[in-house]
Structure formats: structure tokens, C-alpha cells
C-alpha positions as CSV (number, residue, x, y, z in Angstrom):
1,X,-27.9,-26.7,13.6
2,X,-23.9,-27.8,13.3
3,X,-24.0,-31.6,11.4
4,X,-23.1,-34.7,13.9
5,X,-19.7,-34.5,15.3
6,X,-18.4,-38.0,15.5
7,X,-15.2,-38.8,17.7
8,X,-13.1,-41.7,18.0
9,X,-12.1,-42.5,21.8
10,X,-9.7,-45.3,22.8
11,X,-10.8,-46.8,25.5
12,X,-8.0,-49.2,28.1
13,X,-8.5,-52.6,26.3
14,X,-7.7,-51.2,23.2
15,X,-11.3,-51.0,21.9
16,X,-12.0,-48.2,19.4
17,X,-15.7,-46.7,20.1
18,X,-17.0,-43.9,18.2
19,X,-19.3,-41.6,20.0
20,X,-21.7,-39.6,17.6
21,X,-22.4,-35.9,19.6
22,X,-25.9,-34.3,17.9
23,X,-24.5,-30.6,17.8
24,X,-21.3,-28.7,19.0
25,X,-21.4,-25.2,19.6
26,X,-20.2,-23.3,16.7
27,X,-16.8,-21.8,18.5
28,X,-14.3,-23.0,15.5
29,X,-16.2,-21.6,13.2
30,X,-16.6,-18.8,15.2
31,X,-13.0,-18.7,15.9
32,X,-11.7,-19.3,12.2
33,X,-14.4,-15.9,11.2
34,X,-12.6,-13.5,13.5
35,X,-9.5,-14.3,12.8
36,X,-10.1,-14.1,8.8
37,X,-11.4,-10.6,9.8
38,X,-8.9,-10.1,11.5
39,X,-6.1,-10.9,8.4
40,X,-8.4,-8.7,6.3
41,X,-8.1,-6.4,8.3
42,X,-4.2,-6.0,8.6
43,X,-4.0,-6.8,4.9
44,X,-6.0,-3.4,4.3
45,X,-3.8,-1.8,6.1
46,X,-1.0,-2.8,4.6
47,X,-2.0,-2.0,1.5
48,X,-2.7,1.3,2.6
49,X,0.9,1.5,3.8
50,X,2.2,0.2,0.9
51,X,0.4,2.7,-1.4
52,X,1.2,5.6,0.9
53,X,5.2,4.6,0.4
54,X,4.2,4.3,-3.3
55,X,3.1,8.2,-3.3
56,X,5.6,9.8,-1.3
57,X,8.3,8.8,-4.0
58,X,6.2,10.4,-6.6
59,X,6.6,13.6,-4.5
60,X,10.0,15.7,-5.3
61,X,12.8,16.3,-2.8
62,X,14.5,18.6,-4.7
63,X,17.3,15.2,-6.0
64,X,16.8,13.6,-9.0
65,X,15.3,10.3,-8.5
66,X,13.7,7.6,-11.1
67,X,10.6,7.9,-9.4
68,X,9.9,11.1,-10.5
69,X,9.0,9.6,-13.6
70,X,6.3,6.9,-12.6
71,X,3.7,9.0,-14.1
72,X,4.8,9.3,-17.5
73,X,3.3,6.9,-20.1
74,X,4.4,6.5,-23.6
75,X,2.5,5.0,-26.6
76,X,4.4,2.1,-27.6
77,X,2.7,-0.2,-30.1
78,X,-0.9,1.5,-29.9
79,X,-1.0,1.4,-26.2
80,X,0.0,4.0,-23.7
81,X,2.8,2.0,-21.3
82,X,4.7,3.5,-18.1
83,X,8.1,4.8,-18.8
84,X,9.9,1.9,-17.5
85,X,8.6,-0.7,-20.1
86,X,10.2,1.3,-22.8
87,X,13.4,2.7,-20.9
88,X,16.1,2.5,-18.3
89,X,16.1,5.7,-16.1
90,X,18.9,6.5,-14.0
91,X,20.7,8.9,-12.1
92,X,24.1,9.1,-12.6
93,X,24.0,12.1,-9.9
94,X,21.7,13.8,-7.5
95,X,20.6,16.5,-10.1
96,X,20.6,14.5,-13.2
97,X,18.6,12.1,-15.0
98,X,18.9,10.1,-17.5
99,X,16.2,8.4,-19.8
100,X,17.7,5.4,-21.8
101,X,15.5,3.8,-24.8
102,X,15.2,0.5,-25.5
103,X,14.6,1.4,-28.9
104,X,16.6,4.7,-30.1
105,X,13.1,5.6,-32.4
106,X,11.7,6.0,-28.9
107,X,13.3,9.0,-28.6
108,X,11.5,11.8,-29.1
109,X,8.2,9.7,-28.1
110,X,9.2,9.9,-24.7
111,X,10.8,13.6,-24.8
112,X,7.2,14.5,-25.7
113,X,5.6,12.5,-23.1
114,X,8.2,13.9,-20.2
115,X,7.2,17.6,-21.8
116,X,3.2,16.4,-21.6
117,X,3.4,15.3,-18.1
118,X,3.3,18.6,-16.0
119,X,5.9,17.6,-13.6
120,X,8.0,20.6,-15.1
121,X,11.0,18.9,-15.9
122,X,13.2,19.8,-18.9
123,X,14.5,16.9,-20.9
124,X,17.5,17.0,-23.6
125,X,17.8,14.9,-26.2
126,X,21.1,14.4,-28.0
127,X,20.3,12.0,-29.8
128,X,21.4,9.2,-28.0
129,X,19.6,9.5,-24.9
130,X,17.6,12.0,-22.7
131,X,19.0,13.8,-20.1
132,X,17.0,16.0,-17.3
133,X,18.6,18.4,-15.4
134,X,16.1,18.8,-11.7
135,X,16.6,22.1,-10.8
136,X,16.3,22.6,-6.9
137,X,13.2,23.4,-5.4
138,X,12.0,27.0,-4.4
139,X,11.2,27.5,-0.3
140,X,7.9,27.9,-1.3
141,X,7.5,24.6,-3.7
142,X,8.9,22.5,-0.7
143,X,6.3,23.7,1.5
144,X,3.6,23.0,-0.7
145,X,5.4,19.4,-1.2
146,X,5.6,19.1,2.6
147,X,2.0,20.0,2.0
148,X,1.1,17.3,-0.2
149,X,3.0,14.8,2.0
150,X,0.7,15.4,4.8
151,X,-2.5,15.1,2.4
152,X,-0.8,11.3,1.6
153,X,-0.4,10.3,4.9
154,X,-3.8,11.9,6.1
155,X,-5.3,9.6,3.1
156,X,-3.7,6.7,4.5
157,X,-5.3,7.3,7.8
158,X,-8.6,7.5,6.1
159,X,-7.6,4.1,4.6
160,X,-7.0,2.7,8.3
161,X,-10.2,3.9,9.5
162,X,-12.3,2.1,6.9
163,X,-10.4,-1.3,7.0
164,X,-11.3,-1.1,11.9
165,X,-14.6,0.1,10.5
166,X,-15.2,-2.9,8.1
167,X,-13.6,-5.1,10.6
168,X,-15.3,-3.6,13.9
169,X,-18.7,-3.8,11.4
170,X,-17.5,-8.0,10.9
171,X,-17.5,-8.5,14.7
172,X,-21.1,-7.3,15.2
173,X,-22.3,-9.5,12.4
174,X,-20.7,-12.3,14.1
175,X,-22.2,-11.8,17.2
176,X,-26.0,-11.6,15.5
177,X,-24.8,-15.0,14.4
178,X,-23.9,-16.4,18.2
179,X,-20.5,-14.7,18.5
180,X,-20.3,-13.6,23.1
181,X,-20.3,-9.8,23.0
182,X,-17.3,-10.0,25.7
183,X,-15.0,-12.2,22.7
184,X,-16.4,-9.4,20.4
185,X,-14.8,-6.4,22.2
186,X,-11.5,-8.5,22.5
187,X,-11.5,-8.2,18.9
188,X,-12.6,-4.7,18.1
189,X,-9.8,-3.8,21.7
190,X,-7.3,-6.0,19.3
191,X,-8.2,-4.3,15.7
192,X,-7.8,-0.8,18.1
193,X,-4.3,-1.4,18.5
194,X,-3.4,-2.4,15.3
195,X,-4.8,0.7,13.9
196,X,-2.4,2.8,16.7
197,X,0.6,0.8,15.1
198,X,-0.5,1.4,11.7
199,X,-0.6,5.2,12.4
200,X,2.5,5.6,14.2
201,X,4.3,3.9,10.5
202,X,2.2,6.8,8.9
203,X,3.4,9.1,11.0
204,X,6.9,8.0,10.5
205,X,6.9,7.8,7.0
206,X,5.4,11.6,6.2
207,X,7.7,13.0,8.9
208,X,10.7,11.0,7.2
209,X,9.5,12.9,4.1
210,X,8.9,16.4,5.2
211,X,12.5,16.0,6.3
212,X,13.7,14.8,2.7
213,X,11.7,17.8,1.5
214,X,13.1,20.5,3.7
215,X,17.2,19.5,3.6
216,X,18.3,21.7,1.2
């Protein structure tokens, strides 16, 4: 049972009276419940937005962009560090490049690590800084990166579906707990068309890619 719910009423003369009510039914709590689902909800699939964005930068498009060399760590001070901590990489053109140390005795450190990485680039070093030349991509290796694309965005629809699942899964629990079954389906009708939102930015976002990847 809710605790007393005391209210303060001002009556014509100016008298205050406080009138104690035993129990309330529980719809702001109820209320304040679905809508924190709710905010998880779209906050999952944000994140899952966010991370697919994240993913399809790592994926080549046949220009040379910084990106390209998230994955690399370097071992910096005992402790294997992304690229960027270390280095400024640029590209002072669409097929180029360039790998900047903070500290010139990085050098060949991160040569190695760009070598070790399997992304099947071919860094210079002159000494000064390192430069990678990123040859165009093959008919066949931009399929198989318009390929991967679609596994990212298919993955992010996964992602979607688990965070109306959880939500959907939230709603029912609520109801066991005195939630109407009509207020319920509201929510699980509201959580449905987020999701279709959600998807259509997935949808947008791989398709914007497989273009990237296919214009030569």
C-alpha cells in the first residue's frame, strides 16, 4: 500500500486545511516507470546507431581516410594505445596518408604495428614521418565491403530488436505490478514505431555506404 498522501486545500476564508487521503492509486509511479523504459529504450538504440556509424568508417571506400586506422594499437610506455594517442594522421589527399609521431622514436613502432594490422596497407617511412599510399579497391574487394556493410547494419537491427524486446519485456512486468493492459499496448504501439524510425536511419546509413563503396 502507497504511504498517506497529504494535500493542502485553501479553502474561501483563507483557512489552510490539510486533508490526509489513506492510499492513491499508484499511476505516477506507474507513469514515471514507462517512461524511464521508454528513455532506455531509445538510448539503446542510439547507441546502436552510434556504434553502427562507428563501424562503417572502419570499412574502406577505396579514399584514404584517418579512420582506416582506428584499429591500430601501438605499445607506448608498456601499454598497447590506439594510433591516435601517439600520432596525428592525415590526409593530405584522397589516396594518401600520413602518420605524424609525437615522438620521432615512434617511428618505426608504429610502421610495425600498421604492417601487423592486416588491413593491407603499405606504409613508408622516411624518416620523418609515415606515408601510406591506398591503392584503389578491386570490383571484387568492394563487393565484399558492400558485403560487410550490410552485415553492420543487419547487426544494428539485431541491436534494435533486443532494446523493443527488453522494453516490450518492461511493460508486461509493469502490468503484473498494476499497470492497465490497454496503457500497456500504448507503450509497446509507441516502442513499435520507434523501432521503424530507428531502421529507416539503418537503412540510410548502409545504403549511404554501399554508395561510398561502389563510386569508383
Amino acid at each position: 500500500m502507497e504511504k498517506p498522501v497529504a494535500y493542502v486545500v485553501r479553502c474561501p476564508q483563507n483557512h489552510v486545511q490539510k486533508i490526509s487521503v489513506e492510499f492513491l492509486p499508484n499511476f505516477n509511479k506507474t507513469n514515471m516507470s514507462t517512461e524511464a523504459i521508454m528513455q532506455r529504450c531509445r538510448g539503446s538504440m542510439d547507441k546502436a546507431i552510434s556504434h553502427l556509424e562507428d563501424e562503417l568508417l572502419k570499412i574502406r571506400t577505396g579514399k584514404a581516410n584517418p579512420a582506416m586506422l582506428d584499429s591500430v594499437y601501438v605499445e607506448y610506455y608498456g601499454s598497447n594505445v590506439p594510433l591516435q594517442q601517439v600520432a596525428n594522421v592525415n590526409t593530405p589527399d584522397g589516396r594518401t596518408l600520413t602518420v605524424q609521431p609525437w615522438e620521432k622514436k615512434m617511428l618505426q613502432d608504429i610502421e610495425r604495428a600498421i604492417i601487423n594490422s592486416n588491413l593491407n596497407l603499405n606504409p613508408q617511412n622516411d624518416g620523418e614521418m609515415i606515408r601510406i599510399h591506398v591503392p584503389p579497391l578491386t570490383e571484387e574487394r568492394r563487393k565484399e565491403m558492400v558485403k560487410m556493410a550490410k552485415a553492420e547494419a543487419e547487426n544494428a537491427k539485431v541491436s534494435l530488436r533486443n532494446a523493443r524486446r527488453d522494453a516490450n519485456e518492461g511493460f508486461k512486468k509493469l502490468v503484473k505490478e498494476g499497470l492497465a493492459e490497454d496503457a500497456a499496448k500504448d507503450q509497446e504501439a509507441k516502442v513499435q514505431k520507434m523501432i521503424e524510425e530507428y531502421t529507416v536511419k539503418v537503412d540510410n546509413l548502409c545504403q549511404r555506404k554501399e554508395k561510398e563503396i561502389m563510386t569508383v
